[in-house]
PDB file of N, CA, C and O in Angstrom:
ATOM      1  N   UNK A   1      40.280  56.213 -18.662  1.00  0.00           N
ATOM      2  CA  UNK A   1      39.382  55.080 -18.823  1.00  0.00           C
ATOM      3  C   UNK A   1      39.395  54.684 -20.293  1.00  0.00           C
ATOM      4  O   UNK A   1      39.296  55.635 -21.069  1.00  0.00           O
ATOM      5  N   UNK A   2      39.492  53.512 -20.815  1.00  0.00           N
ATOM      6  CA  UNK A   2      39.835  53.115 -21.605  1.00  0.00           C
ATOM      7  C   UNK A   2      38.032  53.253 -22.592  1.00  0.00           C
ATOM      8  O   UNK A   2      36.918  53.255 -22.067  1.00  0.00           O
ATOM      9  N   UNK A   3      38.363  53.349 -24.052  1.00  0.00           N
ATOM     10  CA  UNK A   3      37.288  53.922 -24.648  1.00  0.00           C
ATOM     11  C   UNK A   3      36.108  52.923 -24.315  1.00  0.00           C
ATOM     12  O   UNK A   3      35.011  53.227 -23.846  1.00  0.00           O
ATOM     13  N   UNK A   4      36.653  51.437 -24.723  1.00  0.00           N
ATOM     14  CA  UNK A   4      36.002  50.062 -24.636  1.00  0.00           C
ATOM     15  C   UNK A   4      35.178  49.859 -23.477  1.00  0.00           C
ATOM     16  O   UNK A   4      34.420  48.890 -23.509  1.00  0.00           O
ATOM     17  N   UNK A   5      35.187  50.826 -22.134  1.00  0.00           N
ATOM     18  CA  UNK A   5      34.465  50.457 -21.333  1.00  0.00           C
ATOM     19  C   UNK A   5      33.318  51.709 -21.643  1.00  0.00           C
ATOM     20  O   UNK A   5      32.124  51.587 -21.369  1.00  0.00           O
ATOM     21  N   UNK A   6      33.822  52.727 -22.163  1.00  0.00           N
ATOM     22  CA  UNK A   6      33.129  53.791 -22.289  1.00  0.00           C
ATOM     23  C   UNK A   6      31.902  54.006 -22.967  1.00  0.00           C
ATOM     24  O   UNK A   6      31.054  54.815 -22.590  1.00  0.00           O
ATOM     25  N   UNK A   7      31.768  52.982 -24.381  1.00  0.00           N
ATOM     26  CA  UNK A   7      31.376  52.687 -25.345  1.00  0.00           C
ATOM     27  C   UNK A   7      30.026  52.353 -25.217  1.00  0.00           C
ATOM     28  O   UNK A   7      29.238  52.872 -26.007  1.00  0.00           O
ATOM     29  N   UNK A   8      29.482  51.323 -24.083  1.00  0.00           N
ATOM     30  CA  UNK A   8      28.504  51.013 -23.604  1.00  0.00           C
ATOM     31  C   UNK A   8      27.551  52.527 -23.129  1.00  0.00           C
ATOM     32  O   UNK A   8      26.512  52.915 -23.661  1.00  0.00           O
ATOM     33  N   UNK A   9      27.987  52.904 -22.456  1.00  0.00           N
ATOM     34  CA  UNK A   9      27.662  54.576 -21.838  1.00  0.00           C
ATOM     35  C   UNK A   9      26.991  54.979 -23.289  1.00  0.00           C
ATOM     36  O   UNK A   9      25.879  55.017 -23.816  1.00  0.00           O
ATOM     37  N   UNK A  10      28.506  55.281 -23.632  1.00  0.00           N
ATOM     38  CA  UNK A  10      27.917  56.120 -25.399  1.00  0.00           C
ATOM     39  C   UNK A  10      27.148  56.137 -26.384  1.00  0.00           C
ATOM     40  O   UNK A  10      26.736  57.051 -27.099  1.00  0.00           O
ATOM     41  N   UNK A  11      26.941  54.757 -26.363  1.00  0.00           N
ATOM     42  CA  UNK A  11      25.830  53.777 -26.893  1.00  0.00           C
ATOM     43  C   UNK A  11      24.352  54.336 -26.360  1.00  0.00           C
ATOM     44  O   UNK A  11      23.328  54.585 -26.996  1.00  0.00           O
ATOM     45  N   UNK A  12      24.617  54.420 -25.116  1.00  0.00           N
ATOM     46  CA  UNK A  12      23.201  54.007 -24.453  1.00  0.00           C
ATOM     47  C   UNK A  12      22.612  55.683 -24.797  1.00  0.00           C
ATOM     48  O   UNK A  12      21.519  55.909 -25.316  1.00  0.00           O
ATOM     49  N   UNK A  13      23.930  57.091 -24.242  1.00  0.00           N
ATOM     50  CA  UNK A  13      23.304  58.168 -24.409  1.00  0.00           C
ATOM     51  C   UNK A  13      22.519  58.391 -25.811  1.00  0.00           C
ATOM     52  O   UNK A  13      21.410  58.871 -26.045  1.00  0.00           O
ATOM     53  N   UNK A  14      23.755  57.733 -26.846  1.00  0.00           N
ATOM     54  CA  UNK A  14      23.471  58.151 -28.733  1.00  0.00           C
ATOM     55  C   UNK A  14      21.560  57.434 -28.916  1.00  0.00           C
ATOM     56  O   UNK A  14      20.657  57.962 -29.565  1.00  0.00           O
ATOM     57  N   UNK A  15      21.510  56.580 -28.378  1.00  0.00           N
ATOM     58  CA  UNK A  15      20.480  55.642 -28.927  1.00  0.00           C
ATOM     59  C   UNK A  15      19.187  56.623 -28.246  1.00  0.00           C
ATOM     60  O   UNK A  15      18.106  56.781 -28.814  1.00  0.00           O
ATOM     61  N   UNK A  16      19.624  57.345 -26.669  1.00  0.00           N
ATOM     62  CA  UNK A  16      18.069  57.981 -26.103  1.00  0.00           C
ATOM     63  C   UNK A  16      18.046  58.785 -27.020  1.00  0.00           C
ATOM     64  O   UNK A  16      16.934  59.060 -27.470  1.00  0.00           O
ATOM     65  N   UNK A  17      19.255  59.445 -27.621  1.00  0.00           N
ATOM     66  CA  UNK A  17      18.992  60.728 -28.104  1.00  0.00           C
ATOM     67  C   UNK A  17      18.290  60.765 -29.279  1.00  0.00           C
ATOM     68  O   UNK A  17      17.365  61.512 -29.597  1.00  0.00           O
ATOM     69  N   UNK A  18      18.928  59.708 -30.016  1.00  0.00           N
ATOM     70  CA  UNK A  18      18.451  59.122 -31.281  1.00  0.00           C
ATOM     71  C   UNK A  18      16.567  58.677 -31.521  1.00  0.00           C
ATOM     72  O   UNK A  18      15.923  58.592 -32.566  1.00  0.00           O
ATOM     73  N   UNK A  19      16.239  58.519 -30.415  1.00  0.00           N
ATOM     74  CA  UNK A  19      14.987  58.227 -30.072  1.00  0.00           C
ATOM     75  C   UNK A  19      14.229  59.401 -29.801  1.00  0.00           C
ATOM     76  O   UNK A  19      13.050  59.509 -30.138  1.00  0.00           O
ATOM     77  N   UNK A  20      14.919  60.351 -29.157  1.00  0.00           N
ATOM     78  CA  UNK A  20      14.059  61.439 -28.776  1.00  0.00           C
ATOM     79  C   UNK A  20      13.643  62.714 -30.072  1.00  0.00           C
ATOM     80  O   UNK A  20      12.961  63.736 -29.999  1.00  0.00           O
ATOM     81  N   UNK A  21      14.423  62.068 -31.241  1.00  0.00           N
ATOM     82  CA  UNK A  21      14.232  63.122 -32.482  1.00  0.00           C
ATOM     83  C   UNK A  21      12.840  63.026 -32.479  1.00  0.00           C
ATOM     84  O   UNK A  21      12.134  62.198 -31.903  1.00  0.00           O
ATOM     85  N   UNK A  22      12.448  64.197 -33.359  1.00  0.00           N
ATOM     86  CA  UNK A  22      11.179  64.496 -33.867  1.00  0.00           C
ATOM     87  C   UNK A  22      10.849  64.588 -35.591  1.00  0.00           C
ATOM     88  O   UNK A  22       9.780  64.910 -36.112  1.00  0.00           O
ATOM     89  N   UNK A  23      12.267  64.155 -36.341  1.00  0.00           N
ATOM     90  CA  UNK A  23      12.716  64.510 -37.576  1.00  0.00           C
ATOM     91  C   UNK A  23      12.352  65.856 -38.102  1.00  0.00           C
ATOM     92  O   UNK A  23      11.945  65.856 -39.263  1.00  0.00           O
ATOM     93  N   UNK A  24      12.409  66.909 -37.538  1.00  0.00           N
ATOM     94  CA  UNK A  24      12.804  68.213 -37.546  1.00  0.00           C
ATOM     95  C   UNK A  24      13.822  68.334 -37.069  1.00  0.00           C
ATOM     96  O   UNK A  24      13.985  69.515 -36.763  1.00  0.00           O
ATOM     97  N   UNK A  25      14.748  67.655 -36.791  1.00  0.00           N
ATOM     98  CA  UNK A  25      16.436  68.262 -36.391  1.00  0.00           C
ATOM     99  C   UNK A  25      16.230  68.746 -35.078  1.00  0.00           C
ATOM    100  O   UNK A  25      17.260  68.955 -34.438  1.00  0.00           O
ATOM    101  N   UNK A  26      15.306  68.940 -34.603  1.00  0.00           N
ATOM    102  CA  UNK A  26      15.746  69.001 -32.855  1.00  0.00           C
ATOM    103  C   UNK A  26      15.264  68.134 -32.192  1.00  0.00           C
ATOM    104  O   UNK A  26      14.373  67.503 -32.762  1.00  0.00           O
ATOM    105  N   UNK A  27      15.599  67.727 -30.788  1.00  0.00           N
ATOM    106  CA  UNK A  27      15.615  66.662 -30.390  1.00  0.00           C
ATOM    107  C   UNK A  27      13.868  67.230 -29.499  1.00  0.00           C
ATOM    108  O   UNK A  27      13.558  68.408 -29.317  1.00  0.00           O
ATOM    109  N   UNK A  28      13.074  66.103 -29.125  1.00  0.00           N
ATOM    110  CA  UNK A  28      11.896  66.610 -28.726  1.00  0.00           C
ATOM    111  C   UNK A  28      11.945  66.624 -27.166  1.00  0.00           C
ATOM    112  O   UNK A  28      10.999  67.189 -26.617  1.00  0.00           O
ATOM    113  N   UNK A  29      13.196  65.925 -26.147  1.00  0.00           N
ATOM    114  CA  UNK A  29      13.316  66.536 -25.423  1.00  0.00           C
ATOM    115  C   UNK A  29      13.193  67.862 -24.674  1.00  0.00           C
ATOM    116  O   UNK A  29      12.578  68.207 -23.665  1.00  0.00           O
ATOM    117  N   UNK A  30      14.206  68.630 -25.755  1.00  0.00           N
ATOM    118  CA  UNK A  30      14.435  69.957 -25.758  1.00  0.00           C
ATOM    119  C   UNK A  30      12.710  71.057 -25.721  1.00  0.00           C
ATOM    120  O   UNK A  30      12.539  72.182 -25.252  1.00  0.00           O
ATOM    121  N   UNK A  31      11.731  70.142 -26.405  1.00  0.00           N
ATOM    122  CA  UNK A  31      10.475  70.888 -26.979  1.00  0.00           C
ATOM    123  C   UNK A  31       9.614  70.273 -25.379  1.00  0.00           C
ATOM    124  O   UNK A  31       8.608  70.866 -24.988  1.00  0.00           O
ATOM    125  N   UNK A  32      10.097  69.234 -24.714  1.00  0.00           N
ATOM    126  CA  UNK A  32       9.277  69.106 -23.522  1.00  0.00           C
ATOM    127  C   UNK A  32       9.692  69.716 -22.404  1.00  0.00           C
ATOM    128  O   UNK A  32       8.979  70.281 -21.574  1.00  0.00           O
ATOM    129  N   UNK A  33      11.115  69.566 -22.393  1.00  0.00           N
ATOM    130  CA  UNK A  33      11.556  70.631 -21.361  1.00  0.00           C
ATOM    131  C   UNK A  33      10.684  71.801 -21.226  1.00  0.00           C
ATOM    132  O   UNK A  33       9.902  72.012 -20.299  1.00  0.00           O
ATOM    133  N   UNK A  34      10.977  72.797 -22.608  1.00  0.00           N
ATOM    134  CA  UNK A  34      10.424  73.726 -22.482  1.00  0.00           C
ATOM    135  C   UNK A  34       8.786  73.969 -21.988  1.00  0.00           C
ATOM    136  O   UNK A  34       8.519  74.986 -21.347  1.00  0.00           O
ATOM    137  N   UNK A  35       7.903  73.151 -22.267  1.00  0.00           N
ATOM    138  CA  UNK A  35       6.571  72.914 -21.732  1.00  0.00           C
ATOM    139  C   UNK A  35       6.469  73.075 -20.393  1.00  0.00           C
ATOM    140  O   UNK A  35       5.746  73.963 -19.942  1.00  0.00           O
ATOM    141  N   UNK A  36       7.356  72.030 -19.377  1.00  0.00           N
ATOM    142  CA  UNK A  36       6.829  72.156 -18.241  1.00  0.00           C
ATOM    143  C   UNK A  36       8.349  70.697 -17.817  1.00  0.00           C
ATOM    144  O   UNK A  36       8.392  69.490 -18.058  1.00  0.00           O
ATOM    145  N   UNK A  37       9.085  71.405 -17.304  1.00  0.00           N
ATOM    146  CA  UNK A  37      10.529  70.859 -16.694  1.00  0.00           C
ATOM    147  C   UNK A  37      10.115  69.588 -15.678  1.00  0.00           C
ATOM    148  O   UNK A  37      10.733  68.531 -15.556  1.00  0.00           O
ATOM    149  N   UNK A  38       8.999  69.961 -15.046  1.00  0.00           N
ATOM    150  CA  UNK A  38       9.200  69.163 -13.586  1.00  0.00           C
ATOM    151  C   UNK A  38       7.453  67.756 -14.278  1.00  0.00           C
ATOM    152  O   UNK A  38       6.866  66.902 -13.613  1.00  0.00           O
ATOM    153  N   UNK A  39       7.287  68.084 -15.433  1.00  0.00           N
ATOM    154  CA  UNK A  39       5.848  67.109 -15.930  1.00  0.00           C
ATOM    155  C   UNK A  39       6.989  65.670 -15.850  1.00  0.00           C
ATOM    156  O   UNK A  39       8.139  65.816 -16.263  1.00  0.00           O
ATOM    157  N   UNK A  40       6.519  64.310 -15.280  1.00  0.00           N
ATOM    158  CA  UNK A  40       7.109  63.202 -15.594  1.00  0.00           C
ATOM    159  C   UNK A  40       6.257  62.498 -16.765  1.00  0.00           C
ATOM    160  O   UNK A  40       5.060  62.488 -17.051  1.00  0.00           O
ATOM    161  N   UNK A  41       7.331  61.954 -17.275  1.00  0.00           N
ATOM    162  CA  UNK A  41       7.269  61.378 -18.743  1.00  0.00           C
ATOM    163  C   UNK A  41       7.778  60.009 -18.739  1.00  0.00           C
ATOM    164  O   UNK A  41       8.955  59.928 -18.387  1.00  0.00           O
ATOM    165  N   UNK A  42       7.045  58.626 -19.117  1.00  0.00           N
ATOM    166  CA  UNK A  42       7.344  57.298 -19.174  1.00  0.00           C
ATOM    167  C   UNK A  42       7.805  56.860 -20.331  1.00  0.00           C
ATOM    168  O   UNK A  42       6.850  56.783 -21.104  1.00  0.00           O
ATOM    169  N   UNK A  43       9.258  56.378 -21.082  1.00  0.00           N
ATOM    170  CA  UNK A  43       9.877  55.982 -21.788  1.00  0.00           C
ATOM    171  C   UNK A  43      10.171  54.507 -21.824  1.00  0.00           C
ATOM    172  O   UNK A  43      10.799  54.183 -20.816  1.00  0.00           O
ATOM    173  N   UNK A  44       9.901  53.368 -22.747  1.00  0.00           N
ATOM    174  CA  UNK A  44      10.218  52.326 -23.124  1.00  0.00           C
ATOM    175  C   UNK A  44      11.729  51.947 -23.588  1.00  0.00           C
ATOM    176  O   UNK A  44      12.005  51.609 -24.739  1.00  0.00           O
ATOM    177  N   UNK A  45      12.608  52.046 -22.594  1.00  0.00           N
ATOM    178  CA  UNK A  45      14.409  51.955 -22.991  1.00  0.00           C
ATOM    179  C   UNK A  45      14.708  50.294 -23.341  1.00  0.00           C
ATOM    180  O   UNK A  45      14.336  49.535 -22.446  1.00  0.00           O
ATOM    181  N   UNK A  46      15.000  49.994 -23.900  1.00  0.00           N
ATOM    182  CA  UNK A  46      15.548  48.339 -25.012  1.00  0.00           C
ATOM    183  C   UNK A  46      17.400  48.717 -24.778  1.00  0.00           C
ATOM    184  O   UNK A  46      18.196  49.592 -25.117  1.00  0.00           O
ATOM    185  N   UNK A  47      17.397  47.665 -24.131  1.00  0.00           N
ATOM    186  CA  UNK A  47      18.734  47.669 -23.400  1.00  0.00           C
ATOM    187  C   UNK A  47      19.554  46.610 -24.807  1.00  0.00           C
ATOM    188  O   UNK A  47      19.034  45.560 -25.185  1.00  0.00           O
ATOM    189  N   UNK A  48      20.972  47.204 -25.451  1.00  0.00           N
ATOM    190  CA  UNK A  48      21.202  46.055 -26.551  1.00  0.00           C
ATOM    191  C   UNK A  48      21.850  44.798 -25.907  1.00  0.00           C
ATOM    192  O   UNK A  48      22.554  44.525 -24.935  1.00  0.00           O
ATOM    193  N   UNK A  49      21.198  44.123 -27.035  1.00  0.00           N
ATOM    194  CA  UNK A  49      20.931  42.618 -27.137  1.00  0.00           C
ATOM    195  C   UNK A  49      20.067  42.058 -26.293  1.00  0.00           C
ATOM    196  O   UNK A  49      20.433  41.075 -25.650  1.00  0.00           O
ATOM    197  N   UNK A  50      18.645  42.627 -26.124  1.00  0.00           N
ATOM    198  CA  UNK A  50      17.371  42.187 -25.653  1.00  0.00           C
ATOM    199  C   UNK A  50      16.469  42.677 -27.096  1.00  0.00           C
ATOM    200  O   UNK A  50      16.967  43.206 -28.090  1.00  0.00           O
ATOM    201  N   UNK A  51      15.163  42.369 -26.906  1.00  0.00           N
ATOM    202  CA  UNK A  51      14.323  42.801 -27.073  1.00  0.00           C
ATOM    203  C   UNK A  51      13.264  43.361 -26.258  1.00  0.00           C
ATOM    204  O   UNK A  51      12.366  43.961 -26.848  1.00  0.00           O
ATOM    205  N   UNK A  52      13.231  43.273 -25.138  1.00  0.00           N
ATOM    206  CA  UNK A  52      12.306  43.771 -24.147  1.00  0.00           C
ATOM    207  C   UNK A  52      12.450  44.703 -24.197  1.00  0.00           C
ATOM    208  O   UNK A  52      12.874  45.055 -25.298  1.00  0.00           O
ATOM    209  N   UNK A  53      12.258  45.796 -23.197  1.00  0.00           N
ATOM    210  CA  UNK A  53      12.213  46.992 -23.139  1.00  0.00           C
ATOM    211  C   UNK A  53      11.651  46.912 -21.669  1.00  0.00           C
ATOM    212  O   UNK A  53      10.781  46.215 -21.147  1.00  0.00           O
ATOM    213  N   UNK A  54      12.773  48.232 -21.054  1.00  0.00           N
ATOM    214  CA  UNK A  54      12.065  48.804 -19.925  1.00  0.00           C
ATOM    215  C   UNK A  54      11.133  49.966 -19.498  1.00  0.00           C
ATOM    216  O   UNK A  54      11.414  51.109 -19.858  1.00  0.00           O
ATOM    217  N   UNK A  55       9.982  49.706 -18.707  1.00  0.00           N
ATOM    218  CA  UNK A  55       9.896  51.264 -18.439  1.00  0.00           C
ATOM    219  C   UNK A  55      10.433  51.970 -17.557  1.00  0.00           C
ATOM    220  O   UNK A  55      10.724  51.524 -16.447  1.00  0.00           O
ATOM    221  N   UNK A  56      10.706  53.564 -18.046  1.00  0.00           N
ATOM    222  CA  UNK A  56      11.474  54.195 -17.561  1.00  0.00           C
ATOM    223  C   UNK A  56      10.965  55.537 -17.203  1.00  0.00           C
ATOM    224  O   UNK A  56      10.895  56.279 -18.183  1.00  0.00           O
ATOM    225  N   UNK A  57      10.452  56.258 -15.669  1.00  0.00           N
ATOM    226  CA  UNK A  57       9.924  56.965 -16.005  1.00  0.00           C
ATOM    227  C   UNK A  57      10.675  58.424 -15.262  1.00  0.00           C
ATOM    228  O   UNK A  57      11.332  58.185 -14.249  1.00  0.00           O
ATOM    229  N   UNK A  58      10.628  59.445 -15.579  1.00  0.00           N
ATOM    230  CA  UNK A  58      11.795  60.588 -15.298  1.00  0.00           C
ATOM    231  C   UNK A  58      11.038  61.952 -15.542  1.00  0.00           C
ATOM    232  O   UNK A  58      10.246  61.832 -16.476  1.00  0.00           O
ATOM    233  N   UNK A  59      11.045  63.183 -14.994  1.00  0.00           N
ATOM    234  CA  UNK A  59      10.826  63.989 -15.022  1.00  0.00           C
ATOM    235  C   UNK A  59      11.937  64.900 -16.656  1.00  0.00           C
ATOM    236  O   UNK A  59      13.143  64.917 -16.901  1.00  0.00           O
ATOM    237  N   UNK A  60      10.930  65.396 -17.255  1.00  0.00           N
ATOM    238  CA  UNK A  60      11.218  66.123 -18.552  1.00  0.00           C
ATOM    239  C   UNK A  60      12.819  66.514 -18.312  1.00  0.00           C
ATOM    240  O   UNK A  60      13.784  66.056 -18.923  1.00  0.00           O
ATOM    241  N   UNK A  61      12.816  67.227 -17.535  1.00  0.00           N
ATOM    242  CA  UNK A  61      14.590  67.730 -16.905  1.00  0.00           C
ATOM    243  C   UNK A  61      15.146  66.849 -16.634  1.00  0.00           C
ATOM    244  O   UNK A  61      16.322  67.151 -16.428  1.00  0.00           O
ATOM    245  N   UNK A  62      14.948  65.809 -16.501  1.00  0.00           N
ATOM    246  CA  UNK A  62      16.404  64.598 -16.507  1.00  0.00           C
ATOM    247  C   UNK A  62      16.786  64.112 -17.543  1.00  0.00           C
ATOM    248  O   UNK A  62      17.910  63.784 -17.924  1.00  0.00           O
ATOM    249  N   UNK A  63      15.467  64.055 -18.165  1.00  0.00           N
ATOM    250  CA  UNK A  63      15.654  63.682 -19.738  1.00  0.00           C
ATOM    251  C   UNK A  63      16.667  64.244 -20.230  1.00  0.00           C
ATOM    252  O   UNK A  63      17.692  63.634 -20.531  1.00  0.00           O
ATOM    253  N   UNK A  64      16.481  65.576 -20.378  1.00  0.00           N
ATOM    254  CA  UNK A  64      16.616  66.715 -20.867  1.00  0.00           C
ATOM    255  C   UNK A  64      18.637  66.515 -20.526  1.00  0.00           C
ATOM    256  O   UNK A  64      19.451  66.715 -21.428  1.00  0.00           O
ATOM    257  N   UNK A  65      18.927  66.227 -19.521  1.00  0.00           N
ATOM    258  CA  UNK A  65      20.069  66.112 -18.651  1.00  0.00           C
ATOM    259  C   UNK A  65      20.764  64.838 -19.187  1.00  0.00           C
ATOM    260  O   UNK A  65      21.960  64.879 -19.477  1.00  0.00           O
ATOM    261  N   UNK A  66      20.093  63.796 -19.312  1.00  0.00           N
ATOM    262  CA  UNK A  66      20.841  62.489 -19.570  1.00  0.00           C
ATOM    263  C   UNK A  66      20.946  62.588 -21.068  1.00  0.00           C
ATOM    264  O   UNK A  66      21.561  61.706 -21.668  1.00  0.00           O
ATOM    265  N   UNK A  67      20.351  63.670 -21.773  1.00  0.00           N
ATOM    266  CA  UNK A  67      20.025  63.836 -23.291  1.00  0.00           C
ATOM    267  C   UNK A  67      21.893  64.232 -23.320  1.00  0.00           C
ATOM    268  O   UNK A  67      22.748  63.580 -23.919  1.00  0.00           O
ATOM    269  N   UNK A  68      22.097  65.415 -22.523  1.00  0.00           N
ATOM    270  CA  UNK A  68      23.067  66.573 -22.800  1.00  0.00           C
ATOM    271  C   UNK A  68      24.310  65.730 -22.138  1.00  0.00           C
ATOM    272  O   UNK A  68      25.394  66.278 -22.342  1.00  0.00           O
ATOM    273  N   UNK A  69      24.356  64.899 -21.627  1.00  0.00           N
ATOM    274  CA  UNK A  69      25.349  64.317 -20.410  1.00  0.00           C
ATOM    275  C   UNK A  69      25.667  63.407 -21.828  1.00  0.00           C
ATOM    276  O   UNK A  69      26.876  63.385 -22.058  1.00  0.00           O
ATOM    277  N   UNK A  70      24.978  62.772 -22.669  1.00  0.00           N
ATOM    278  CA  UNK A  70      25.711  62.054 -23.543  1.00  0.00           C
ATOM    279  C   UNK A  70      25.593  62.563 -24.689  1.00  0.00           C
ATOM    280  O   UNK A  70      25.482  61.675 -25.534  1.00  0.00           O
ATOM    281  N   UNK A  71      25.559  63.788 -25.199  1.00  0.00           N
ATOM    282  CA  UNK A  71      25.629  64.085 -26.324  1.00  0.00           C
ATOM    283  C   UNK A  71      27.473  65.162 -25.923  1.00  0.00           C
ATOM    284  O   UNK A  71      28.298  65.557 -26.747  1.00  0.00           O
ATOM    285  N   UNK A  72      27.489  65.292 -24.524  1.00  0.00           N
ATOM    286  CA  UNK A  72      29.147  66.035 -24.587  1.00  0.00           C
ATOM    287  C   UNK A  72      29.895  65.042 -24.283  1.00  0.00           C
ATOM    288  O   UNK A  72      31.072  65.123 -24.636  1.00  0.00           O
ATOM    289  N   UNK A  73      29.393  63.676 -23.460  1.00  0.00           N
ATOM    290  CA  UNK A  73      30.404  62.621 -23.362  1.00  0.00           C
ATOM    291  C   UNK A  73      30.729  62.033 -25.095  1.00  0.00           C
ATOM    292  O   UNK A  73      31.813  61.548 -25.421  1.00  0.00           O
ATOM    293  N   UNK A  74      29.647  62.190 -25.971  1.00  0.00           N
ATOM    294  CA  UNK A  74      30.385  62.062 -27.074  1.00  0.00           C
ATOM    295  C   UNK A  74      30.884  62.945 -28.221  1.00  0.00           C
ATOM    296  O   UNK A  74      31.189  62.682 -29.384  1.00  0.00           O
ATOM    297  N   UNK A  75      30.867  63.988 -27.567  1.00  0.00           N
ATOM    298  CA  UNK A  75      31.952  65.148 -28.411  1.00  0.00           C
ATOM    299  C   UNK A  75      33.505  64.882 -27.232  1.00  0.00           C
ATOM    300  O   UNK A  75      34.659  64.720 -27.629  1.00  0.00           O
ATOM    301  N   UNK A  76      33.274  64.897 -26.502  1.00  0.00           N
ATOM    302  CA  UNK A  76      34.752  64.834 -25.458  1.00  0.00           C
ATOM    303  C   UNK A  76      35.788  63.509 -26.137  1.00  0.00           C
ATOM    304  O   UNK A  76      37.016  63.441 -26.098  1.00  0.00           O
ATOM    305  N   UNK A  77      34.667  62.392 -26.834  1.00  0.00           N
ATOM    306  CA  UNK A  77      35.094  61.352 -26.471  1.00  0.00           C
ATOM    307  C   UNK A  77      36.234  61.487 -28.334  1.00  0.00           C
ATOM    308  O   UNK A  77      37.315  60.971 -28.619  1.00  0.00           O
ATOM    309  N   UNK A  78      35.410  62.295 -29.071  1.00  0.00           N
ATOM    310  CA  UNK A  78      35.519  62.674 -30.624  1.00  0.00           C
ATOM    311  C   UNK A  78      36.615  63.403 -30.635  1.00  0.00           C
ATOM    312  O   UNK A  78      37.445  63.298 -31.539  1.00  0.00           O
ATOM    313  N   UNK A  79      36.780  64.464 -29.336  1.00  0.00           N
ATOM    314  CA  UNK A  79      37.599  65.461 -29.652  1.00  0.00           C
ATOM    315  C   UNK A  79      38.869  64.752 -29.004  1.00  0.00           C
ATOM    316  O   UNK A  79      39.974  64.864 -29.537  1.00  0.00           O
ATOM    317  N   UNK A  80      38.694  64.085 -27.942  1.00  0.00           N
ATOM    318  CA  UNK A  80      40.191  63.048 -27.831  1.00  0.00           C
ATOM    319  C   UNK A  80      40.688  62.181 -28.854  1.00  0.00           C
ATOM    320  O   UNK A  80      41.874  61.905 -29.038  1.00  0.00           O
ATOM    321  N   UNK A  81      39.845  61.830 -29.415  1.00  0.00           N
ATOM    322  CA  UNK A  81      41.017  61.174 -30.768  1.00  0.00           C
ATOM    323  C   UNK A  81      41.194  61.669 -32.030  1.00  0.00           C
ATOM    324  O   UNK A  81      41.711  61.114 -33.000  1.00  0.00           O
ATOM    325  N   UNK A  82      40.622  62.989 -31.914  1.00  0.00           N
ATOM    326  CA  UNK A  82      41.628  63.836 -33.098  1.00  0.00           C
ATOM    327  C   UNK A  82      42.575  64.056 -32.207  1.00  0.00           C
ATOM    328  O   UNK A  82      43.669  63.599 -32.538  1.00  0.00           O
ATOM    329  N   UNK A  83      42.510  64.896 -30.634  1.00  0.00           N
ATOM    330  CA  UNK A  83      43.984  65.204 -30.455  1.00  0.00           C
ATOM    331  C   UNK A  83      45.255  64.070 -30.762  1.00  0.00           C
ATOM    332  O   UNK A  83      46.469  64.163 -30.944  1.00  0.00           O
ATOM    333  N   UNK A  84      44.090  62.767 -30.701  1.00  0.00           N
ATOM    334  CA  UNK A  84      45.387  61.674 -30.523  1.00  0.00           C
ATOM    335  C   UNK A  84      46.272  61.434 -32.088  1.00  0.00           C
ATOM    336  O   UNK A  84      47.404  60.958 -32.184  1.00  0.00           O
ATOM    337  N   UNK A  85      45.170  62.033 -33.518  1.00  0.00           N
ATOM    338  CA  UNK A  85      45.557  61.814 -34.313  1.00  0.00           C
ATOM    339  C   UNK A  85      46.317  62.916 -34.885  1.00  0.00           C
ATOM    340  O   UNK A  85      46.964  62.690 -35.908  1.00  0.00           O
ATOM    341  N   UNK A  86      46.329  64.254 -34.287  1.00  0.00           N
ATOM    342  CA  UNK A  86      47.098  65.291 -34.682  1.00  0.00           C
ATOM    343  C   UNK A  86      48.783  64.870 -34.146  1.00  0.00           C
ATOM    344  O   UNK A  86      49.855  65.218 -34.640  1.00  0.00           O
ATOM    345  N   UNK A  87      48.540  64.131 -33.136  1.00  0.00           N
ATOM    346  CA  UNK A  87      49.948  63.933 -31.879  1.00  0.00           C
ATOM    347  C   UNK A  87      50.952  62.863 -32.871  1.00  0.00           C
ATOM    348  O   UNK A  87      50.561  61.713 -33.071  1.00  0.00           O
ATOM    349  N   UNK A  88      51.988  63.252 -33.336  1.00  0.00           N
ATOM    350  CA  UNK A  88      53.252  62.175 -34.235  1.00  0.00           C
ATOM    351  C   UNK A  88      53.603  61.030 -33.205  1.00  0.00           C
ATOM    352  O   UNK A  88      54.068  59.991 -33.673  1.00  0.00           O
ATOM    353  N   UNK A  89      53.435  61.126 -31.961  1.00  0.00           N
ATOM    354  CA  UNK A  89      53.736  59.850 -30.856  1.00  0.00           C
ATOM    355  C   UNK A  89      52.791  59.278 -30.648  1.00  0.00           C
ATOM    356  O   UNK A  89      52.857  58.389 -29.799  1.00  0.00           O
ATOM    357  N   UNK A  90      51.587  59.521 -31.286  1.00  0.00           N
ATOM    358  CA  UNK A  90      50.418  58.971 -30.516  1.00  0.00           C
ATOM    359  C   UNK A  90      50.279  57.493 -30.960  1.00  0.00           C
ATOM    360  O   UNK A  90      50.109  57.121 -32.121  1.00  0.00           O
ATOM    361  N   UNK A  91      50.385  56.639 -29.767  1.00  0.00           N
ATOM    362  CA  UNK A  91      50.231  54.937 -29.928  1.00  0.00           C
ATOM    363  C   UNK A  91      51.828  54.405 -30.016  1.00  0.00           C
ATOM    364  O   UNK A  91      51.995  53.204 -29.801  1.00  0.00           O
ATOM    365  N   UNK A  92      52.773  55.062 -30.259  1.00  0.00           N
ATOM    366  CA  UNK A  92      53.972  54.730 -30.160  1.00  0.00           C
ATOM    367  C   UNK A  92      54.740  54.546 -28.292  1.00  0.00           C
ATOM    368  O   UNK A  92      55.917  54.221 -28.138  1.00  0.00           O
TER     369      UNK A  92
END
């Protein structure tokens, strides 16, 4: 799958995650999980190029899940284009 469609995805995981800091370096997901997995929690998601915002509401563990689902879709996505830049054919 080509990165360009991917990007949107990547976007969307980087930005929850980015939101869910606590500026202590861990994400506050991680600190609700631990509380109580199955408590639901209502989030205001701003889809880009709106300003609105949706509500969004999900049990702590999905969070927690859609947190981790795009924080390895964007190491997977990091670690494919070093391989591509270690590779002497790569793009040829």
């Amino acid at each position: 799958m080509p990165i360009t469609k991917l990007f949107p995805v990547l976007l969307a995981g980087t930005l929850l995650t980015a939101c869910a800091s606590t500026g202590e370096g861990e994400p506050a997901l991680a600190k609700a999980e631990v509380a109580n997995p199955d408590e639901i929690t209502c989030r205001t998601v701003v889809k880009t190029g709106t300003r609105i915002g949706t509500k969004v509401c999900k049990t702590n563990r999905a969070w927690a899940a859609g947190s981790r689902s795009g924080r390895n879709m964007a190491e997977d996505i990091q670690r494919k284009s070093m391989q591509g830049l270690a590779d002497p054919n790569y793009g040829n």
